[in-house]
C-alpha positions in Angstrom: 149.3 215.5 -96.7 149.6 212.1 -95.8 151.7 212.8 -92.7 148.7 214.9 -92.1 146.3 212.3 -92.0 148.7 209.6 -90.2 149.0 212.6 -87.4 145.4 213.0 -87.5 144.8 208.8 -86.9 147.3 208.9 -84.3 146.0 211.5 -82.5 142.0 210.3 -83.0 143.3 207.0 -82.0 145.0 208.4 -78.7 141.5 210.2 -77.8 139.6 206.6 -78.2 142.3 205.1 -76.1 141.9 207.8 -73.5 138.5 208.1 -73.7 137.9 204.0 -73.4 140.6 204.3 -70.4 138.5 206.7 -69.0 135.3 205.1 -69.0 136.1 201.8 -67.5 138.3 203.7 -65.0 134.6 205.6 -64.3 132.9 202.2 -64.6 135.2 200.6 -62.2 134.9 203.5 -59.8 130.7 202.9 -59.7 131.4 199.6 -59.5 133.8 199.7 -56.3 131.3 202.3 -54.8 128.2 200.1 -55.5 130.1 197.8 -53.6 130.9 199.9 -50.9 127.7 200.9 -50.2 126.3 197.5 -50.5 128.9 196.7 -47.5 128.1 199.5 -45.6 124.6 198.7 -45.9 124.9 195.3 -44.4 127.3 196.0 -41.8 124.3 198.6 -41.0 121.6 196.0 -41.3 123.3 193.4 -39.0 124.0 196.2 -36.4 120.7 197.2 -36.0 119.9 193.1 -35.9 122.7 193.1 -33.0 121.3 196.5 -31.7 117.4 194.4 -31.4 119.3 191.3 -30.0 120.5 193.6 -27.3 117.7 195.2 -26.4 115.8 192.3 -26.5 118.6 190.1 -23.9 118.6 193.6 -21.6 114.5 193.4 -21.5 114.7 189.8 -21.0 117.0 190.1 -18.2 115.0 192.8 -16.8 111.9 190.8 -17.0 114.0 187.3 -15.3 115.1 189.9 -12.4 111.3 191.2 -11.5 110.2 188.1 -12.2 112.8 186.7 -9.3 112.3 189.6 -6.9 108.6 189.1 -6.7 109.1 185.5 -6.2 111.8 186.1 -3.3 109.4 189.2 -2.3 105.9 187.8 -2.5 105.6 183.8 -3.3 108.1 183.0 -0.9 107.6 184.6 2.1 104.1 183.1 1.9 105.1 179.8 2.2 107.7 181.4 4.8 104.5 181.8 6.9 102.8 178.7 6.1 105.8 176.7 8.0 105.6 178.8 10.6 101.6 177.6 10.9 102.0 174.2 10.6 104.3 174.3 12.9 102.4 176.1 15.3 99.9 173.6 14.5 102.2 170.9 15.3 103.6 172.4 18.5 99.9 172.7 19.9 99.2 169.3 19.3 95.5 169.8 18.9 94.5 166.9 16.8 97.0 164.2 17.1 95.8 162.3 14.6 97.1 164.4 11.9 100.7 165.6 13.2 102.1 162.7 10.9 100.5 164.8 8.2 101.3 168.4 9.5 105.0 167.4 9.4 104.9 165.8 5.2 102.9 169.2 4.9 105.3 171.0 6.4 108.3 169.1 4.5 106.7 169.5 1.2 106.1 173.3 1.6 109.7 173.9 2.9 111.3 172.0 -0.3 109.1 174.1 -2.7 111.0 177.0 -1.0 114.1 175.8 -1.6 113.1 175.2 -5.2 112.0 178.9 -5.3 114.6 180.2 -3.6 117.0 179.1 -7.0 114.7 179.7 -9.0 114.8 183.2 -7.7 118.5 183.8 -7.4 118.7 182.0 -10.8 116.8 184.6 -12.2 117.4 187.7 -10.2 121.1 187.7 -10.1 123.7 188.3 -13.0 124.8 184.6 -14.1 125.4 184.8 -17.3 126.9 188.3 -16.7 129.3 187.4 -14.1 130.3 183.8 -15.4 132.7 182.5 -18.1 130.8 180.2 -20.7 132.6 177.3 -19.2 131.4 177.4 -15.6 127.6 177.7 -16.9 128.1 174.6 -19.5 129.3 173.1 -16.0 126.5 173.9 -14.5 124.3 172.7 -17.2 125.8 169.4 -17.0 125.9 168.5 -13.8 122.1 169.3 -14.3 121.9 166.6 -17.1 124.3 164.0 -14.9 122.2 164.2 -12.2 119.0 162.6 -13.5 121.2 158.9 -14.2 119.2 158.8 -17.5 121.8 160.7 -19.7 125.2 161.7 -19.1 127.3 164.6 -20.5 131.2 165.4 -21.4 132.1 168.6 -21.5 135.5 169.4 -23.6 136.5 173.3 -22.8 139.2 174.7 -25.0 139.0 178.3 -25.6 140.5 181.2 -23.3 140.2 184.3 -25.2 137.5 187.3 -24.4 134.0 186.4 -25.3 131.1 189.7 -25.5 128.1 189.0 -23.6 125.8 188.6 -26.6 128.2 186.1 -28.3 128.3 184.3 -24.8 124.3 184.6 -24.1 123.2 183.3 -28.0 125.8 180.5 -27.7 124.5 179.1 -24.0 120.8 179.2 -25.4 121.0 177.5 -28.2 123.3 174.9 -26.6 120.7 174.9 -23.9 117.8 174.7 -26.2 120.3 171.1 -28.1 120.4 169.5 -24.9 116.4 169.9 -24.1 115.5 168.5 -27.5 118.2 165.5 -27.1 116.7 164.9 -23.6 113.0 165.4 -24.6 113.0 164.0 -28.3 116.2 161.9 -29.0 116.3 159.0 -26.3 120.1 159.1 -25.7 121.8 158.3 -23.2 125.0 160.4 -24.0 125.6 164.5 -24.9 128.9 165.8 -25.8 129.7 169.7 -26.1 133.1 170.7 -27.5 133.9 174.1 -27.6 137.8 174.8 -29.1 139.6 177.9 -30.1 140.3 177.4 -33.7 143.3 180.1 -35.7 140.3 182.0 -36.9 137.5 182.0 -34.7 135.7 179.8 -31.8 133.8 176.4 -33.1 131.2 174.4 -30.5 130.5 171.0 -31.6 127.3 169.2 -30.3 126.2 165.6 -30.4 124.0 163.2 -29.0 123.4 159.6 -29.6 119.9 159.5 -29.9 117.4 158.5 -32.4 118.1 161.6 -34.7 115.8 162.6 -37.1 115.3 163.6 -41.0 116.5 167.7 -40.5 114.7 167.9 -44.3 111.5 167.0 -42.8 109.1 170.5 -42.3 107.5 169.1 -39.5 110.9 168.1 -37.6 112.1 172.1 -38.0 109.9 174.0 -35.2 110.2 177.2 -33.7 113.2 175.7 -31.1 115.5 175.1 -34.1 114.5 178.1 -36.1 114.9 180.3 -32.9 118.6 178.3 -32.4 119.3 179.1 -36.3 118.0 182.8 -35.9 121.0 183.4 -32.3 123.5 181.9 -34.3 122.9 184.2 -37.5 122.6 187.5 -35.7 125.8 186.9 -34.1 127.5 186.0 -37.2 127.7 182.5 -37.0 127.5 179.9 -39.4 125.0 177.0 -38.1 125.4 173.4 -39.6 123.0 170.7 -38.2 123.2 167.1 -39.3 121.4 164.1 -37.9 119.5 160.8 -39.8 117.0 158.5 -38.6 118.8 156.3 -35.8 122.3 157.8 -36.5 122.3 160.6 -33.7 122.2 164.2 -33.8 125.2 166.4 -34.3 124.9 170.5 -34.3 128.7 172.7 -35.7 128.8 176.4 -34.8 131.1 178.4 -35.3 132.1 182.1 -34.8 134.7 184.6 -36.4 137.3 186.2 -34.0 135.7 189.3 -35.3 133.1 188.9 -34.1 133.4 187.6 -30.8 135.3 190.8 -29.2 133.1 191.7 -26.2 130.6 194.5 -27.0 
């Protein structure tokens, strides 16, 4: 009888064991699958965030090229035929008086086409298609150099592929940095450093301006909340420091997996 009843614990015992065994087996199962899905619903989410970026660069190039084309088209061949009138004008040599004046005309209308003429190929062409991140920061500094108020030093360390929408967010918010140091920061110096770290791609940022309190409401506008909004839809991590009279300084950084051409 008592063998009975040991046999009896044993085996009752054996059933809790497998029946507690079983349920946090089950419980760790939902568990893994809640997580699962939770991933799968994020890598969803920031598709269709990349997916809206996309569209939204592809409709804003589309726009830049019309825009460009009717410049080039319409704007520009107006003036075209302006010159040719003032010259004409000049040529006949009707009123002498105001030649001198035909000519500054004349001058000033032919520099505005220049101007329009890059603005047009600027914004009709593929730059930012057909060009490596480093020839348009270049470009972007040579642009900053060439007003004598505030030079810039470019460091360029990073050879691996780059997708266009990694390589588009990353020029307009560095873009956007620069405008706000040359507009808002009185400095006379701005440094971009982009380097190939073992994980990913960082960009480092800095200006020796004024800087300014970055927990101040009024200081964070829709510039720096656009900048903030590139960086995360890319999957970048955006860290931007600066104090009253201490300079500004902007970190970004990108994983590797995320900066595979798409």
């Amino acid at each position: 009888m008592e063998t009975e009843i040991i046999l009896i614990i044993c085996i009752m015992t054996a059933v809790i064991i497998i029946f507690i065994a079983g349920l946090l087996l089950f419980v760790n199962q939902l568990k893994n699958r809640r997580l699962l899905h939770e991933k799968e619903k994020a890598d969803i989410e920031k598709q269709h965030k990349l997916d809206i970026l996309n569209d939204q660069l592809r409709t804003q190039k589309q726009t830049m090229q019309f825009i460009g084309n009717e410049i080039h088209d319409s704007v520009a061949q107006k003036l075209t035929l302006a010159t040719v009138y003032t010259r004409k004008l000049e040529y006949e040599n009707k009123a002498p008086e105001i030649t001198g004046k035909l000519v500054d005309i004349n001058a000033i209308i032919n520099d505005s086409l220049d101007e329009l003429r890059n603005l047009s190929r600027t914004l009709s062409n593929e730059t930012v298609q057909d060009k490596e991140l480093q020839e348009l920061l270049n470009t972007e500094c040579k642009k900053i150099n060439a007003t004598e108020d505030c030079r810039s030093e470019l460091e360029y360390d990073y050879k691996l592929p780059m997708g266009f929408i990694v390589k588009s967010a990353l020029l307009r918010v560095i873009q956007e940095f620069i405008q706000n140091s040359l507009k808002h920061a009185a400095c006379d110096c701005i440094q971009i450093k982009v380097k190939e770290q073992a994980n990913g791609l960082s960009v480092i940022l800095a200006d020796n301006g004024k800087g300014f309190n970055v927990n101040d409401p009024v200081q964070n506008g829709i510039g720096l909340n656009n900048m903030k909004r590139r960086i995360q839809l890319i999957g970048g991590t955006f860290n931007l420091q600066s104090n009253p009279g201490a300079g500004t300084t902007l970190t970004l950084f990108i994983d590797n997996k995320n900066l595979l051409p798409a």
